[in-house]
C-alpha positions in Angstrom: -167.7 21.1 129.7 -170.6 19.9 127.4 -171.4 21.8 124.4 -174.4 24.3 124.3 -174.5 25.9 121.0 -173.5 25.1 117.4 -173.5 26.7 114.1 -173.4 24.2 111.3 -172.8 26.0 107.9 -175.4 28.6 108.8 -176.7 31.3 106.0 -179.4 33.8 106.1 -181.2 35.0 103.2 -184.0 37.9 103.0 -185.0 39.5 99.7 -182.4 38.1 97.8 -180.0 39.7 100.3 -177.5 37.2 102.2 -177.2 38.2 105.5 -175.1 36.0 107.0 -172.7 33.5 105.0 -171.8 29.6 106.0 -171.2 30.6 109.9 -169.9 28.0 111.8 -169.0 27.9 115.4 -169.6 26.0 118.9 -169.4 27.7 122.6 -169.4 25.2 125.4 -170.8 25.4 128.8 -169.7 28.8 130.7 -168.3 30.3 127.6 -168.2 33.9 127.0 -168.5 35.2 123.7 -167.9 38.8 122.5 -169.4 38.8 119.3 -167.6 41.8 117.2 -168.6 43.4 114.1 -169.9 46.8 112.1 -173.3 48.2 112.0 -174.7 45.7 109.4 -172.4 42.9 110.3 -175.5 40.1 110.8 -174.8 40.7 114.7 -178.3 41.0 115.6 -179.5 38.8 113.0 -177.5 35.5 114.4 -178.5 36.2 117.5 -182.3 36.0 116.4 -181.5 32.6 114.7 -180.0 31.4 118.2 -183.0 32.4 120.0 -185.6 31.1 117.3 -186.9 34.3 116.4 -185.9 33.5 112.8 -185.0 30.5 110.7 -181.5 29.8 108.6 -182.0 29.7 104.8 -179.3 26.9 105.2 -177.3 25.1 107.4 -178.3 24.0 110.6 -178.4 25.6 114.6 -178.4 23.4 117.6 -178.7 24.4 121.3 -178.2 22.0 124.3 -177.4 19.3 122.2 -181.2 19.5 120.4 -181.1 20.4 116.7 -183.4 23.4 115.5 -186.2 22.0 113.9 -186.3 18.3 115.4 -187.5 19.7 118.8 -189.9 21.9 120.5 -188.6 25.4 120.9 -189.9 26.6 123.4 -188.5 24.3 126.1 -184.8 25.8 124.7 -186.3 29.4 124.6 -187.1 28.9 128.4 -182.9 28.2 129.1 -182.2 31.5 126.9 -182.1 35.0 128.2 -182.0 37.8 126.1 -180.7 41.5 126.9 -182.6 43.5 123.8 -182.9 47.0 125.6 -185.2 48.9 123.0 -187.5 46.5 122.7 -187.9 45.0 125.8 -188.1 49.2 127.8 -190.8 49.7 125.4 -192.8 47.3 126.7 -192.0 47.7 130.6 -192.0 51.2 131.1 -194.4 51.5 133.7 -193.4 48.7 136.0 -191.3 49.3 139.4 -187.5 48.3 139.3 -188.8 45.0 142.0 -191.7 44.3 139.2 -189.4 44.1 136.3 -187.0 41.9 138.2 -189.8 39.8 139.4 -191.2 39.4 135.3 -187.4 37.6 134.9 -188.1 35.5 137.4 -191.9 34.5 136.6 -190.7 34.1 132.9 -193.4 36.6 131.6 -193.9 40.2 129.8 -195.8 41.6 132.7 -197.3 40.7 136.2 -200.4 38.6 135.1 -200.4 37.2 138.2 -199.8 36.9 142.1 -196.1 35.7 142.7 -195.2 33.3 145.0 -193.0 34.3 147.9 -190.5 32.3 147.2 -190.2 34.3 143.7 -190.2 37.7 145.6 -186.9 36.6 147.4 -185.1 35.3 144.1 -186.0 38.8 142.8 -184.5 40.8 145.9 -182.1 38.9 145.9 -181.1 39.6 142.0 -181.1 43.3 143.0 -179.2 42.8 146.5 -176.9 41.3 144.1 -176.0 44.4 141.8 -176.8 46.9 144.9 -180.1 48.0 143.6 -182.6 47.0 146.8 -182.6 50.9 147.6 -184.6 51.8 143.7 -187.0 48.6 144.3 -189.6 50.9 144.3 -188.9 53.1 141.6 -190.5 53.3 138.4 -188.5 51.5 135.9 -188.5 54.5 133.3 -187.4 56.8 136.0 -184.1 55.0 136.4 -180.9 56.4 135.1 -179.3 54.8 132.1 -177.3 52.3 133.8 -179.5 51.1 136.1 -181.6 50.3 133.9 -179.3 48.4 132.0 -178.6 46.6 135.4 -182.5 45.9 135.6 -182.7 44.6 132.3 -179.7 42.2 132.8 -181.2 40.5 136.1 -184.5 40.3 134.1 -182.7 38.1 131.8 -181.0 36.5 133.9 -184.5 35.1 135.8 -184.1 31.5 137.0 -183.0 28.4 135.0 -181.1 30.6 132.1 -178.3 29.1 130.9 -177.1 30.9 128.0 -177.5 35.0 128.6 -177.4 36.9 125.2 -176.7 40.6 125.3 -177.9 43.1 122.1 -175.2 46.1 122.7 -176.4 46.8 126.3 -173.5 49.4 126.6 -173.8 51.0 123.3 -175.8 54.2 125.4 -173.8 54.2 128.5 -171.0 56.4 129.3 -168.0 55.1 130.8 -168.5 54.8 134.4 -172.1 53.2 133.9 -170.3 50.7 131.5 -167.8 50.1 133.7 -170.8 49.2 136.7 -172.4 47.1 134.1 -169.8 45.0 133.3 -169.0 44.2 137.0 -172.8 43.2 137.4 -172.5 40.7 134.6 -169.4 39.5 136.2 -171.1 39.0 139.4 -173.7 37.4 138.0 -170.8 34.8 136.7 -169.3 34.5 139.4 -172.5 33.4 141.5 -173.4 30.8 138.3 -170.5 29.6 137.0 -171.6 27.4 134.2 -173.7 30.7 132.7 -173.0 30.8 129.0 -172.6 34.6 127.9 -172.9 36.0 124.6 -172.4 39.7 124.1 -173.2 41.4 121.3 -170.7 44.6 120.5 -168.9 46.7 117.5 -166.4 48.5 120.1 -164.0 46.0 121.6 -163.2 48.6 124.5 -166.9 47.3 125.6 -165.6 43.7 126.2 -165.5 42.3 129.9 -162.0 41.7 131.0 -163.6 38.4 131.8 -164.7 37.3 128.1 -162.3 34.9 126.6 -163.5 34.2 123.1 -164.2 36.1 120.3 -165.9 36.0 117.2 -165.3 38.6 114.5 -168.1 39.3 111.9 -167.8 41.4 108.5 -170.6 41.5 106.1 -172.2 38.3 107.4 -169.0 36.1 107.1 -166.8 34.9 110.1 -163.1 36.2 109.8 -161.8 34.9 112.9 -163.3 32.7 115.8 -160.9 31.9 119.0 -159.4 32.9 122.0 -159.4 36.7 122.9 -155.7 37.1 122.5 -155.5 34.9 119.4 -158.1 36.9 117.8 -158.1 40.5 118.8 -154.9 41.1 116.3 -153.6 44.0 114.1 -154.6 41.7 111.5 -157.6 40.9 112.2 -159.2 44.3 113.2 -157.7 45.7 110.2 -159.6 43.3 108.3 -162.7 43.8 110.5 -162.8 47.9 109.8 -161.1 48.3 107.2 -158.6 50.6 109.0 -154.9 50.4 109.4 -155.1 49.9 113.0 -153.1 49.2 116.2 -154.4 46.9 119.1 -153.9 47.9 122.4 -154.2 46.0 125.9 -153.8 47.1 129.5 -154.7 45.1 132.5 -157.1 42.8 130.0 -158.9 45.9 128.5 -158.5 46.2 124.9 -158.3 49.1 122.4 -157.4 50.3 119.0 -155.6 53.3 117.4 -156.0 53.7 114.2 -152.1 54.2 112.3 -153.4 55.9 109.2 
C-alpha cells in the first residue's frame, strides 16, 4: 500500500502556546487510525493541519505523496472528508436527509444547483447503504441523534474521498446509536477498501473493532504510535490519563478500569 499521510517533526504554536510538539507519524493506504487523547490533547488541532485549515509553526505535512506548501491545496482538500458534527449541523439544518447526502456527493455546502441524475443515485444509494432510504425526506434537524451522525458520515464520505477524518462523532451518542454508527463506518469500508480512516476520540471504548492503529496524544506530544494491541497498554494509558489503570479487551472492544 502507498503512503497517504506524513507527519514530519510537526509543531503548532499560537500565542506563545505550543500546541502540538515534533509529531511524527505516516498512515498508508486503508489505514485506520484511532487518534486518542484528553480534552486539550491537540486532537482537533492536528486534524486542522491535515486538512489545511491551519499551518504548522514547524515541521512539515504531506498528503498523497504532495508536501504542504509545494502544491495546490485544494486538489488534496477534494480527496479529504471531514466528520466535524457542530459545525457542519449548523450550517445544514434545514436541508432533507436526501439533500444533505446529495451536498457530499456534489462537493458543496448547500444545493446551489440542479444535480445530475447520476448524482441522485450515488446519494440513494449512500443511504440504502446505512438503511436510511425510509428518512430521505426528512428534515435533517428532525433526525434522531444517530441518524444524524449516519447522515453526516455519508456526506463525508461523497465521491472520490480517500482519507475520511472523524471529529468525536460518538462523543453525544448513547450506546446503541454508537454501536449503529460504527457498523455504518464499517460498511462503508467494506464497500471501499482502500478508504483511509482517521477517528478522532478520548474514550477508547469508542474505537471500531476494525481500527488497527493507534496514536496516543498528551499535551500535544505523541507517547505511543502502533498497532492497537501494541499500544492500547497498562502502560501506556496510565501515562495517557494519568490514572493507575487496567486495560480491558473482549471480542476486540477495549476498555479501562481504573485500579486506584
Amino acid at each position: 500500500m502507498s503512503e497517504v499521510i506524513r507527519f514530519d517533526s510537526v509543531s503548532f504554536i499560537r500565542t506563545d502556546k505550543k500546541i502540538l510538539d515534533n509529531v511524527n507519524f505516516s498512515l498508508n493506504q486503508g489505514d485506520s487510525l484511532a487518534i486518542i487523547g484528553r480534552n486539550g490533547a491537540g486532537k482537533t488541532t492536528l486534524i486542522n493541519l491535515l486538512f489545511g485549515y491551519s499551518w504548522p509553526t514547524t515541521g512539515s505535512i504531506s498528503a498523497f505523496g504532495e508536501t504542504y506548501g509545494e502544491t495546490p491545496m485544494a486538489p488534496l482538500q477534494n480527496r479529504i472528508g471531514m466528520v466535524q458534527p457542530g459545525h457542519q449541523e449548523t450550517l445544514l439544518q434545514k436541508l432533507t436527509t436526501f439533500e444533505m447526502v446529495l451536498t457530499g456527493v456534489i462537493g458543496t455546502l448547500g444545493l446551489y444547483k440542479e444535480p445530475t441524475k447520476e448524482q441522485e443515485q450515488i446519494a440513494e444509494s449512500l443511504l440504502a447503504s446505512v438503511n436510511l432510504s425510509h428518512k430521505k425526506q426528512q428534515i435533517y434537524s428532525t433526525l434522531s441523534s444517530g441518524e444524524k451522525m449516519k447522515v453526516l458520515l455519508l456526506r463525508a464520505f461523497g465521491v472520490g474521498k480517500e482519507i475520511l477524518v472523524l471529529d468525536e462523532p460518538t462523543a453525544t451518542l448513547d450506546i446503541t446509536a454508537r454501536t449503529d454508527f460504527g457498523k455504518s463506518l464499517s460498511q462503508l469500508k467494506m464497500g471501499s477498501s482502500l478508504l483511509t480512516r482517521i477517528l478522532i476520540t478520548h474514550r477508547i471504548e469508542e474505537i471500531p473493532e476494525d481500527f488497527s492503529k493507534i496514536l496516543l496524544l498528551k499535551e500535544g506530544k505523541v507517547i505511543s504510535f502502533g498497532n492497537k494491541n501494541e499500544v492500547l497498554t497498562d502502560k501506556n494509558l496510565s501515562k495517557l490519563y494519568d490514572l493507575d489503570l487496567q486495560v480491558n479487551q473482549n471480542k476486540g472492544q477495549y476498555s479501562v478500569t481504573v485500579l486506584s
